[in-house]
C-alpha positions as CSV (number, residue, x, y, z in Angstrom):
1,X,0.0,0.0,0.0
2,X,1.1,3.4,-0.8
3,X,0.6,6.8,1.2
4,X,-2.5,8.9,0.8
5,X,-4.0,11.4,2.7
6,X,-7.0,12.1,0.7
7,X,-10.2,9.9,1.6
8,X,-12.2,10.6,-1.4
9,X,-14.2,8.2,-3.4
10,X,-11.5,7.7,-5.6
11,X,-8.9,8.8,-3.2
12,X,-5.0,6.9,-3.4
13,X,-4.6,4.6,-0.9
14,X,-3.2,5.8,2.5
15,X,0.4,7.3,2.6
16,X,2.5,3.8,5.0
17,X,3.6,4.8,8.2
18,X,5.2,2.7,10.3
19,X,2.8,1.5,13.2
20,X,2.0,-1.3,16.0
21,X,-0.8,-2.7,17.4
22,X,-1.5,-5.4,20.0
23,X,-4.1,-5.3,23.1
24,X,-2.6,-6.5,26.4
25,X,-3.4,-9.2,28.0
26,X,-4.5,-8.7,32.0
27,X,-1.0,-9.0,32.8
28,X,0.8,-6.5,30.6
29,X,-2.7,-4.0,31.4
30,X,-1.5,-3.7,34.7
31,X,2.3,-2.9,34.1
32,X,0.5,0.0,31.5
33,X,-2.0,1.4,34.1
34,X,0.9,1.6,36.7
35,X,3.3,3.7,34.2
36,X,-0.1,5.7,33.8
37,X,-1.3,4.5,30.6
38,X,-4.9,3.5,29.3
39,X,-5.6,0.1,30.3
40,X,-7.6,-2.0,28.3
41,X,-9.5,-5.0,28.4
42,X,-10.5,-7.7,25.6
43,X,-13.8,-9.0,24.3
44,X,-14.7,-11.6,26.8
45,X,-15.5,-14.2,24.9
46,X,-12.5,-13.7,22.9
47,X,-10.0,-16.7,23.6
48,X,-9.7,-16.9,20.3
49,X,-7.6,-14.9,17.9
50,X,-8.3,-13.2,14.3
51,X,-5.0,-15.2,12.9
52,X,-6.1,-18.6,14.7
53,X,-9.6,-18.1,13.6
54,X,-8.7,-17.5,9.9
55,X,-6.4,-20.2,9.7
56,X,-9.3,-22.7,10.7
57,X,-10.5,-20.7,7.4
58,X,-7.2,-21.8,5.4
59,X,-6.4,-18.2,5.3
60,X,-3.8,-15.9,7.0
61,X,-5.3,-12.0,8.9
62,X,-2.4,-10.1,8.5
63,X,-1.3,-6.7,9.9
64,X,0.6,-4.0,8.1
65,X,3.7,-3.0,10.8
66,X,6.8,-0.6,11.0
67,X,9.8,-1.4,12.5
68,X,9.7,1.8,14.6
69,X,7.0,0.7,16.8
70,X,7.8,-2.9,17.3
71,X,9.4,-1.9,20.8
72,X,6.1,-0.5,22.1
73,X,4.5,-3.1,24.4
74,X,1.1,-3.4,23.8
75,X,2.1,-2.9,19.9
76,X,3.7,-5.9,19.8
77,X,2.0,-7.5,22.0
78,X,-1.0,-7.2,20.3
79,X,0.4,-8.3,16.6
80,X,2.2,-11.1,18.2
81,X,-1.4,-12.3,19.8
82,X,-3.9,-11.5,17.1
83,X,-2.0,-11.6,13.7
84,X,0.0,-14.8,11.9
85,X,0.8,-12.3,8.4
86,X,2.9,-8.8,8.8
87,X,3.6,-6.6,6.0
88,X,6.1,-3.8,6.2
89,X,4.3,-0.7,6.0
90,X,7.3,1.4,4.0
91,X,10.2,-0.9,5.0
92,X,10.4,-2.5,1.7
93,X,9.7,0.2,-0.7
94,X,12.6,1.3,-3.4
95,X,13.8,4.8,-1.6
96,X,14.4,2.7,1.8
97,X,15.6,-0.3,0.8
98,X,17.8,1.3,-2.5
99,X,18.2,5.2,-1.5
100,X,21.2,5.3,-3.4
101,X,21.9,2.9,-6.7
102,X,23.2,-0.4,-6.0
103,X,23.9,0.6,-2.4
104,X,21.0,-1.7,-0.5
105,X,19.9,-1.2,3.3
106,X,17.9,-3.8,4.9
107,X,18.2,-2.9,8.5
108,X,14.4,-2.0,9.1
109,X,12.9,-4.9,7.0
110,X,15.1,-7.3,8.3
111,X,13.8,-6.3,11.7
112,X,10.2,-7.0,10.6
113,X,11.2,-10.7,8.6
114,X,13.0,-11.8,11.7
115,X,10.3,-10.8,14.3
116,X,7.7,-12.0,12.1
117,X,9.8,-15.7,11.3
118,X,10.5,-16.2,15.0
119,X,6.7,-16.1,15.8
120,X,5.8,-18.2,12.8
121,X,3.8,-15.6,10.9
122,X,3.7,-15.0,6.9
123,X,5.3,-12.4,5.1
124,X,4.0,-10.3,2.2
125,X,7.0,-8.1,0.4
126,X,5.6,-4.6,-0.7
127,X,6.5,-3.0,-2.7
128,X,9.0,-3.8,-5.9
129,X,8.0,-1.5,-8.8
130,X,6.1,1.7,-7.7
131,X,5.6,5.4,-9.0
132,X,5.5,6.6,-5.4
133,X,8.5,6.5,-3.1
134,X,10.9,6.2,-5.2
135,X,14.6,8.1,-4.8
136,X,15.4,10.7,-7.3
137,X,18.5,9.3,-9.1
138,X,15.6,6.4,-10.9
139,X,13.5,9.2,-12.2
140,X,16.6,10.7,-13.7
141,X,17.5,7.5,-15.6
142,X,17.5,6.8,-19.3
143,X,15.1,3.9,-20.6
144,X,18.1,1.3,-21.0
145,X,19.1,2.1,-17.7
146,X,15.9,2.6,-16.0
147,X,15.3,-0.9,-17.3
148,X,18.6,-2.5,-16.1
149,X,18.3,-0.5,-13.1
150,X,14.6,-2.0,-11.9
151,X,15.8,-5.5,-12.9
152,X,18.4,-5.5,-10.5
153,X,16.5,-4.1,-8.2
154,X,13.6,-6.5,-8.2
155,X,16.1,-9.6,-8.2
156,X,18.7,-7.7,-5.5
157,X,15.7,-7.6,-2.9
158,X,13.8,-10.6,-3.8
159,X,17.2,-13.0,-3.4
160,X,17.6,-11.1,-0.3
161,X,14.5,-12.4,0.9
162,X,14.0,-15.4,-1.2
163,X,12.6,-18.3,1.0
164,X,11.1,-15.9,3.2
165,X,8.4,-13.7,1.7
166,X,5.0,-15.8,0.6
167,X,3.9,-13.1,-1.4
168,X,5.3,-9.6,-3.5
169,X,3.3,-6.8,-4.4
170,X,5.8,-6.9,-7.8
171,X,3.8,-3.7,-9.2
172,X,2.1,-1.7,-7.5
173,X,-0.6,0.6,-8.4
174,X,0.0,1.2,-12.6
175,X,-3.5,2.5,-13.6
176,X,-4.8,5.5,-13.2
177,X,-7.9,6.4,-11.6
178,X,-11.4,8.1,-13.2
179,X,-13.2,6.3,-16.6
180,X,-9.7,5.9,-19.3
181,X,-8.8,2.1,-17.8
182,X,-5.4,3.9,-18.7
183,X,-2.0,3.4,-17.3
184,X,-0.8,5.9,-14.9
185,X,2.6,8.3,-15.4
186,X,5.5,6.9,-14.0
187,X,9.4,6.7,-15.1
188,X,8.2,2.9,-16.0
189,X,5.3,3.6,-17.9
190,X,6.8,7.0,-19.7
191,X,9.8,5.6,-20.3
192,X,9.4,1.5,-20.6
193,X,6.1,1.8,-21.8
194,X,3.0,-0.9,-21.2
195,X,5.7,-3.7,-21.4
196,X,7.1,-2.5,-18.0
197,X,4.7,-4.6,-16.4
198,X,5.6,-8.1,-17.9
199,X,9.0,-7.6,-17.7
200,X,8.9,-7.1,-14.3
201,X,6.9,-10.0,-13.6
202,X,8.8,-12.2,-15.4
203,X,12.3,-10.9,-13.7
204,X,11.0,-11.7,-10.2
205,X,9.7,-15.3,-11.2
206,X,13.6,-16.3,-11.9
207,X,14.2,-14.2,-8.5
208,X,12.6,-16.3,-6.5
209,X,10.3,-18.8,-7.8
210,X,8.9,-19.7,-5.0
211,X,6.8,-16.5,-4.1
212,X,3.4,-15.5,-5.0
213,X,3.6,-13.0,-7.9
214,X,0.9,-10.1,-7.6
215,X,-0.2,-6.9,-9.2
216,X,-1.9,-4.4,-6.4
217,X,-4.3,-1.5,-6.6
218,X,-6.7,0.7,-4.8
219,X,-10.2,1.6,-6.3
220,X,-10.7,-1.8,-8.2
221,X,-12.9,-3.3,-5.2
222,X,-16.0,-2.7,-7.8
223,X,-16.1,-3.3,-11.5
224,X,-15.4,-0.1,-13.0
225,X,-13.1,1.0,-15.6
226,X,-10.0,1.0,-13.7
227,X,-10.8,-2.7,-11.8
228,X,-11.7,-3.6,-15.4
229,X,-8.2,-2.9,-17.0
230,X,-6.7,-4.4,-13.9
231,X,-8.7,-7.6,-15.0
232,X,-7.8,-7.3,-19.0
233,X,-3.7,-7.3,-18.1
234,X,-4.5,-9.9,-15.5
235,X,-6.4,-12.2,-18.2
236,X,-3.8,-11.2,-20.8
237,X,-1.3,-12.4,-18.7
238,X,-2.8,-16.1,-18.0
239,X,-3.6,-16.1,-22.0
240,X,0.4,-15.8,-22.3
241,X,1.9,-17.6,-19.9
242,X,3.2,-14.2,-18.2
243,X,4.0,-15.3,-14.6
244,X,1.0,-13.6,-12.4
245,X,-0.2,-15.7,-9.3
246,X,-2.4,-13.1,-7.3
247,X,-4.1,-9.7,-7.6
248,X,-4.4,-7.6,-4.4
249,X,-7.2,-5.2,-3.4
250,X,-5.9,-2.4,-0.8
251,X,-9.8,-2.2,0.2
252,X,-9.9,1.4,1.7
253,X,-12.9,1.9,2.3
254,X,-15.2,5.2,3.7
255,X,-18.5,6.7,4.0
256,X,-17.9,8.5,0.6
257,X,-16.6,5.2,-1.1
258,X,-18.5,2.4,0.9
259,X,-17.9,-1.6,0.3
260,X,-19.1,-2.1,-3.4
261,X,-22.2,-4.1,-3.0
262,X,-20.6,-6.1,-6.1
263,X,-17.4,-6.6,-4.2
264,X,-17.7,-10.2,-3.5
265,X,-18.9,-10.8,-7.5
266,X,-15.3,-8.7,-8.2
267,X,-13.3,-10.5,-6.7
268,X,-14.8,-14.2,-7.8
269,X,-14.1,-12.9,-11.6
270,X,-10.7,-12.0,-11.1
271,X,-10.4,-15.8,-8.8
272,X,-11.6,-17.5,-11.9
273,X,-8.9,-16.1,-14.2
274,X,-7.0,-18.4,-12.0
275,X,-5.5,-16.3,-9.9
276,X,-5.0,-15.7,-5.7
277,X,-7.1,-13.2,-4.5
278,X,-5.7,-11.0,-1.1
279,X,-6.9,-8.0,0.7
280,X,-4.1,-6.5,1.1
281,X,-4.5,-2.8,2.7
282,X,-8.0,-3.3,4.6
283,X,-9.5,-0.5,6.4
284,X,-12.6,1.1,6.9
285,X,-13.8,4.5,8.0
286,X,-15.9,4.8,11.1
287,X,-17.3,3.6,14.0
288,X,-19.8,1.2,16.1
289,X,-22.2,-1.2,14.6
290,X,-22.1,0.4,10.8
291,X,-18.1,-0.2,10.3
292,X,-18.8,-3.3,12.0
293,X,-21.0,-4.2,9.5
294,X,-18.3,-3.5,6.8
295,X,-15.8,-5.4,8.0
296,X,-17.9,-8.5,8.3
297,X,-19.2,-7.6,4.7
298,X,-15.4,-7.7,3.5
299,X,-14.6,-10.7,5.4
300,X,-17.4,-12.7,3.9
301,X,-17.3,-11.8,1.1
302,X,-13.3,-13.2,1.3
303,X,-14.8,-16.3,2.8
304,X,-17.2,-17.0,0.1
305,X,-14.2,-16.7,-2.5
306,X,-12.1,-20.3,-2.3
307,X,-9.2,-18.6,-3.5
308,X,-9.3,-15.2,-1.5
309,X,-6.0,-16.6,0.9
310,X,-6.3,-14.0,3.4
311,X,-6.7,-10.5,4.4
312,X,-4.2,-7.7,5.8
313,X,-5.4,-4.8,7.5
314,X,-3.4,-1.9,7.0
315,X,-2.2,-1.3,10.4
316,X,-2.6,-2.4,13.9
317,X,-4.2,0.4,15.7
318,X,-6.2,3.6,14.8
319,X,-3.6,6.0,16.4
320,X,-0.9,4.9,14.2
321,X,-2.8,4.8,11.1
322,X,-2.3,6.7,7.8
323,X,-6.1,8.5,8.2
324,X,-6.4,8.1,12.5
325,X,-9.0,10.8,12.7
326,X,-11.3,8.4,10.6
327,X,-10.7,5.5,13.5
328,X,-10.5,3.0,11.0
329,X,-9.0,0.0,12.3
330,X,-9.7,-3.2,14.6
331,X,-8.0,-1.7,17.3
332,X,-8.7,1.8,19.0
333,X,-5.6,4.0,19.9
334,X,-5.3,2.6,23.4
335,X,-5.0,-0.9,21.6
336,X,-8.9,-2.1,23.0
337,X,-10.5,-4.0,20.5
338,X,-13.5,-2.1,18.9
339,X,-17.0,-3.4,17.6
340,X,-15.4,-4.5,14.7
341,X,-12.8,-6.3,16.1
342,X,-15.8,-8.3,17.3
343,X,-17.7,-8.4,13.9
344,X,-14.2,-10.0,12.3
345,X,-14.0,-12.3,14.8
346,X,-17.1,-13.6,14.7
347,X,-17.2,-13.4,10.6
348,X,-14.7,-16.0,10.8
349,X,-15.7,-18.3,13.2
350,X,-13.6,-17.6,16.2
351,X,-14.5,-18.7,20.1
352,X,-14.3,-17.3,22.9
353,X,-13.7,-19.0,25.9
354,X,-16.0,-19.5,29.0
355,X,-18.0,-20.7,26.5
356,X,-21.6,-22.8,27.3
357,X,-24.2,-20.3,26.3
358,X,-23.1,-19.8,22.7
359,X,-24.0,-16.6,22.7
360,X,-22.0,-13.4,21.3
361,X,-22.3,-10.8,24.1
362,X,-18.8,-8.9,24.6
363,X,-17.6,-5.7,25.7
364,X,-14.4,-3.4,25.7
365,X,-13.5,-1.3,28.1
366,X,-10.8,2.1,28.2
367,X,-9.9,4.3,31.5
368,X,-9.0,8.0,31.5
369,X,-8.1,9.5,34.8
370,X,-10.4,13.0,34.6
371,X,-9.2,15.2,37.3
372,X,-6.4,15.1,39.6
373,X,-5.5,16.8,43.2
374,X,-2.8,16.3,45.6
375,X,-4.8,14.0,47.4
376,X,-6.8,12.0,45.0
377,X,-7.9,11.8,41.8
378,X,-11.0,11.0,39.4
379,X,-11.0,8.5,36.9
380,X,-13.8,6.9,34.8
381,X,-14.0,3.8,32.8
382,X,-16.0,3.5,29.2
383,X,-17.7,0.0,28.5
384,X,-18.2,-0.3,24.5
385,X,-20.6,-3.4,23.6
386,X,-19.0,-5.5,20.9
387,X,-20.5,-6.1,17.4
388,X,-23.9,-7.8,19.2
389,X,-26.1,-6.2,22.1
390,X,-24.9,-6.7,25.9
391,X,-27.9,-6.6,28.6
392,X,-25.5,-5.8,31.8
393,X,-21.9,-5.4,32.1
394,X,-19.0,-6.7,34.8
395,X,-15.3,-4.9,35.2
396,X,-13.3,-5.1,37.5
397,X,-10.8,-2.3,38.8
398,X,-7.9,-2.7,41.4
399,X,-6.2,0.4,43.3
400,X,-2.5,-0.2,44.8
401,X,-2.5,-0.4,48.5
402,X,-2.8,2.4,50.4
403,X,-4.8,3.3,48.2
404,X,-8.3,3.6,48.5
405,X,-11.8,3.8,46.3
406,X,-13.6,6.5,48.2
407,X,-16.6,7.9,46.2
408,X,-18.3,5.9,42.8
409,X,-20.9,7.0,40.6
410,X,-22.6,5.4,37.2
411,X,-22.4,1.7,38.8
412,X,-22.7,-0.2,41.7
413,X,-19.6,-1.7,43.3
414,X,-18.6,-4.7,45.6
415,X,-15.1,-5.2,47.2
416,X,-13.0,-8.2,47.5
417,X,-11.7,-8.9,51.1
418,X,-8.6,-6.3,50.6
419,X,-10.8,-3.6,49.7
420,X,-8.1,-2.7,46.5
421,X,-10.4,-4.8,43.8
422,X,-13.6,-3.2,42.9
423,X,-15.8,-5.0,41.1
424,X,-18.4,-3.0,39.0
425,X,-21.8,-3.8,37.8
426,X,-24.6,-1.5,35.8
427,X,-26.6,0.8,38.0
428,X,-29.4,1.5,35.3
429,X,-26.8,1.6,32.5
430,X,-26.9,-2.1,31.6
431,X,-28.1,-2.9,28.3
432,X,-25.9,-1.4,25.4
433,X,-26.7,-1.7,21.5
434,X,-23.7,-2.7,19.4
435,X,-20.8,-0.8,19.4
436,X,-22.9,1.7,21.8
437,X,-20.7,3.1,25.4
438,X,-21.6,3.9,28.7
439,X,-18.9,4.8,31.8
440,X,-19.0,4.9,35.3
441,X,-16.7,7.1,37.4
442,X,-14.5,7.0,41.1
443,X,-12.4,8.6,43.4
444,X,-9.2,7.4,44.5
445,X,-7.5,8.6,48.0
446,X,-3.9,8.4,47.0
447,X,-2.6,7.8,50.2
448,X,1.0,9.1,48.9
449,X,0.7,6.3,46.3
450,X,-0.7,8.2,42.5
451,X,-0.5,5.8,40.3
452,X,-3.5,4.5,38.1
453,X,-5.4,1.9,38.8
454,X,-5.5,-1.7,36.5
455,X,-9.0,-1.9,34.7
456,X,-9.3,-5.8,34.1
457,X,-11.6,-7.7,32.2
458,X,-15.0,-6.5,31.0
459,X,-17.6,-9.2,30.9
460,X,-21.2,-9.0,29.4
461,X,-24.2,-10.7,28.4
């Protein structure tokens, strides 16, 4: 995926920047609310996992990542728990892997391939041939040696990688938006002409055989006259043996440019060329139930597609991502998983654990301390149903000894024998519509003791 900041209807696909995502388990929500930081808690049900859950699919639910925030906790944590596919948001690309001719750094990716390998998870390599991102010295080239130079580029960093990468976005984005179907400028369309395409195809096949050769786009989710040259190279390609094994769709989707309700009927034509399908830069504008409903839309929509291998949301959390003020990701900026965290899960068949009743009823939960004195402070929890209804609500919230809970409001509370764990239930404020919040509020004395309390579990019905 490239980097956009527009989020038109026919808008480029979000500008890459590196991010991480992960929710923490109980454990790690604690360490985070001592150090003072929003503490989170899962769906309850939620034992299992979007990777686990799509792999009982035959699929992978991959995250786009950057090396940059792989040392942030909950980041990590929270890509290492939920995702089994990364792809490196701008690690890869031609200016930061080749910033200077024939001189190649692979410090950041590396970082990404090895963290990803040692926890068993799928890579996808983007990008090898792009108009964006590119260092000045290639558009300055002459055809012959624009052409030698993005040979030896593709096969320099697909040999690098070979045996490691499942997938490469080989070209990325060649069309051109709007109703001409035609190719878009670029020093390897103006100068290479139409036959840029091919030949890089056919150089990464002898790179690395091995990998999964796609072409990737944004705005060819729908038929239209962009998806519809997309397909024409594609079906030219399998008429002539060119070697093409996949097509992605960065799927960035908005209120202004909504899931195509033909999506899932785009995506089978393309499959029966004979080609791979992946999602490969998912994310959706929004909030609550309606980008709930999206994101189960997209996800079935992969699942009724035998050859639609897996989906990669382009990033882990909303703060991180390329368009944050559009919250459009699984996880919110304090890495709690959102209605539509919920909706995905579910969409693919994942469990939770307790299990018994069968039923779907989750919540989320976030803390914010409000006000703060010398002596105590205020803080107040939000409770966010998941992607079905919740009837009543259960969190729990433990203070550090000396300190002490002295005044609630919005809930009704009960204490364990220590009198540091609160348990909270609904006072009036039970039942919640999907993706709908309520909070309740305390005081803490601080007893010389100021740090944050851990919000634990949130548990609904």
């Amino acid at each position: 995926m490239i980097t956009r900041t527009s989020t038109a209807p026919t808008a480029a696909p979000p500008a890459r920047q590196s991010r991480t995502r992960r929710a923490l388990v109980i454990g790690m929500a604690g360490l985070l609310a001592a150090a003072g930081v929003t503490t989170l808690a899962g769906t309850a049900m939620a034992a299992g996992t979007l990777g686990a859950a799509a792999a009982e699919k035959g699929r992978y639910f991959g995250a786009a990542v950057a090396a940059n925030h792989l040392g942030e906790a909950p980041y990590a944590s929270t890509l290492n728990t939920e995702f089994n596919s990364v792809t490196p948001e701008n690690e890869m690309k031609w200016d930061a892997v080749e910033g200077t001719r024939n001189s190649f750094t692979y410090g950041a990716a590396d970082q990404i391939v090895s963290h990803a390998q040692s926890r068993g998870m799928k890579v996808r390599g983007h990008t090898l041939v792009w108009h964006s991102q590119l260092p000045g010295w290639v558009g300055g080239l002459g055809a012959a040696d624009l052409r030698t130079a993005m040979n030896n580029h593709i096969t320099q960093v697909m040999q690098h990688y070979k045996g490691k990468i499942h997938s490469w976005d080989v070209v990325n984005e060649a069309f051109q938006d709007g109703s001409s179907g035609a190719r878009r400028s670029s020093p390897f369309q103006d100068k290479l002409g139409n036959g840029f395409i091919e030949e890089a195809f056919r150089t990464a096949r002898t790179a690395d055989p091995a990998a999964k050769l796609c072409y990737n786009d944004y705005n060819t989710d729908g038929a239209n006259a962009k998806s519809n040259a997309v397909y024409n190279l594609v079906k030219d390609f399998k008429a002539r043996g060119v070697p093409i094994d996949c097509v992605g769709f960065q799927s960035h989707f908005n209120s202004a440019s909504p899931v195509p309700g033909d999506y899932r009927a785009n995506l089978q034509r393309f499959a029966d060329l004979g080609v791979d399908i992946q999602i490969t830069e998912l994310d959706i504008e929004g909030s609550g139930t309606a980008q709930a409903n999206s994101y189960t839309n997209v996800v079935n929509a992969c699942l009724g597609v035998s050859r639609c291998t897996g989906i990669t949301v382009w990033g882990v959390t909303d703060k991180y991502s390329w368009r944050a003020s559009g919250t459009p990701l699984l996880f919110d900026n304090n890495y709690g998983k959102k209605a539509a965290y919920n909706a995905v899960l579910t969409a693919l068949g994942g469990t939770g654990s307790g299990g018994g009743g069968g039923g779907s009823a989750s919540c989320t939960v976030s803390y914010s301390r409000t006000d703060d004195w010398s002596d105590r402070y205020n803080g107040r929890v939000t409770v966010t149903a998941g992607g079905s209804a919740i009837s009543t609500w259960t969190v729990t919230v433990t203070v550090t000894s000396p300190q002490k809970v002295s005044t609630t409001w919005n809930g009704t509370p009960s204490w364990d024998s220590s009198g540091n764990v609160m348990t909270m239930k609904p006072n009036g404020n039970g039942s919640l519509a999907a993706g709908a919040s309520t909070s309740f509020g305390f005081t803490v004395m601080k007893n010389g003791n100021s740090s944050a309390p851990s919000v634990g579990s949130c548990t609904a019905s």
